[in-house]
N, C-alpha and C positions, 0 to 999 in steps of 0.2 A: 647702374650708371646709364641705365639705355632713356629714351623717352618713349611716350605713346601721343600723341595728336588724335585729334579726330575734329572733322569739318562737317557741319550740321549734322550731327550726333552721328556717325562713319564713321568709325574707327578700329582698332584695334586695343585690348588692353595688353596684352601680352609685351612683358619688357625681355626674352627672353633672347638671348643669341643667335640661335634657328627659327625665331618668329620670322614669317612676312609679314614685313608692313602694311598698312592699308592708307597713309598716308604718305605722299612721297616727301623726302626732304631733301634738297636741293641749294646747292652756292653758285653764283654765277649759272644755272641751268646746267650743272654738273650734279648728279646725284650722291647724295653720302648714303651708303647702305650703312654701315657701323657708325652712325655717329654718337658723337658725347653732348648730344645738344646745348645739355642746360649747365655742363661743365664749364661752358667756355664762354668768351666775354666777346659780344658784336661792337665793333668800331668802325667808323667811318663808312658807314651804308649808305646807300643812294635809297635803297625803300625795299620793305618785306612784301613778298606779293602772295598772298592768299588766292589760289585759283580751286575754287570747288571740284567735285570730283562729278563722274569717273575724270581722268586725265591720261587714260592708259594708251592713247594713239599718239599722244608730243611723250609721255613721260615713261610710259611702260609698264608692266605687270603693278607694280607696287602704288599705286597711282588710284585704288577703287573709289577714296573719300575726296582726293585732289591733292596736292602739292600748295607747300611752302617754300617759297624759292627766295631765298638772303642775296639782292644783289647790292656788289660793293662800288665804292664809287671812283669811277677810273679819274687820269689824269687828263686835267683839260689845258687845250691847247692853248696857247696864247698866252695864259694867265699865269702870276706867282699870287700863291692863296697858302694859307697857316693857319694852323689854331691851336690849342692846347687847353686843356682844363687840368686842374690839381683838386684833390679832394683829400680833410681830411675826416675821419671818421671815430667811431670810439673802435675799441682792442687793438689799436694802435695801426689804424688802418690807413692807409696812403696807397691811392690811384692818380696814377699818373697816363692820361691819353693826349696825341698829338698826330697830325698831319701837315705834311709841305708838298704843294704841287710846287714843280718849278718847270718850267718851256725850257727845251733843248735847244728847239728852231722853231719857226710856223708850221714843222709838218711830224715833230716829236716833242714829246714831256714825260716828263717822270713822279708819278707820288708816292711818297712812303708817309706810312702811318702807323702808328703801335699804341699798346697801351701796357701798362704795369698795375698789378696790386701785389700789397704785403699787408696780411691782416692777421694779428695773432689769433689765436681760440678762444672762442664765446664756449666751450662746454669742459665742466668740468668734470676730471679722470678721479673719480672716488677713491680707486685704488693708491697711486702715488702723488695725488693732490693738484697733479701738473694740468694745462689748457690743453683743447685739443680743436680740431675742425678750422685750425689756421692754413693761410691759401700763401703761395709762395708765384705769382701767375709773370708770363708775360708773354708779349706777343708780337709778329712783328711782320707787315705787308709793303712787298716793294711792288708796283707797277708802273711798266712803260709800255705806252702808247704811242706807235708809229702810224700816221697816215700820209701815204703815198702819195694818194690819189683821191678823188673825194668819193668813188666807188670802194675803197677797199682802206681798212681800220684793222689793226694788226694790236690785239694787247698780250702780255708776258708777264706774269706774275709769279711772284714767288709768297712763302707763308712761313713763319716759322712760331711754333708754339711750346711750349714748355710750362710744365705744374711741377710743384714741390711743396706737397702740403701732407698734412696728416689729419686730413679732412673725412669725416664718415661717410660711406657711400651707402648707405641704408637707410 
């Protein structure tokens, strides 16, 4: 379940628990050392920043090829902004994603954004005939944004994630 990256041929192959990386991977300029990269489902991103390597003086040891950094998109001030997409798909798939910025005052605002899937299994179990490699997903990002003062921007996030599938990890 691990990933391996590599930025102009730099990298690491090694998916292993005790591997060092050679790519860093980063959220908001926060490192994930254990991540599930390609487990999980990105929403409401402001943009993916590819920075070649080395990176080890901003990012640290793990940094030799460069860093991937997912940053997400805060709450903007002033504004009430929404969106929502539904999607359905065949094994009886439904994704459901959405965001609401809403303004507290001119100097706070709040976004929350989440996304859903439920998608049966595409493989079939020879043994007792049943699907398998169905995803049970959701996810869920609160952020508020306090600004004071036009020097000083204060953001608080919260995450909350959850799988329930019976999906192959091989």
């Amino acid at each position: 379940t691990s990933s391996s990256f590599t930025i102009r041929g730099i990298g690491d192959l090694c998916t292993g628990f005790s591997c060092d990386r050679a790519t860093g991977i980063h959220l908001n300029d926060m490192p994930l050392v254990e991540n599930r990269l390609f487990e999980t489902e990105y929403f409401d991103l402001e943009r993916v920043e590819v920075l070649r390597g080395p990176q080890g003086t901003l990012y640290g040891r793990n940094a030799t090829s460069g860093v991937v950094n997912f940053i997400t998109a805060r709450p903007l001030l002033g504004e009430f902004a929404g969106n929502a997409t539904v999607e359905f798909g065949n094994f009886s798939s439904n994704r459901l994603t959405g965001m609401l910025n809403v303004p507290l005052t001119d100097w706070a605002a709040v976004r929350l954004a989440g996304y859903s899937l439920v998608r049966g299994g595409y493989t079939k179990n020879l043994f007792d005939g049943s699907s398998i490699d169905g995803r049970d997903v959701y996810a869920f990002r609160g952020t508020l944004r306090i600004r004071p003062s036009s020097s000083t921007t204060l953001d608080l996030m919260g995450y909350v994630f959850s799988e329930d599938d019976d999906r192959s990890r091989i």
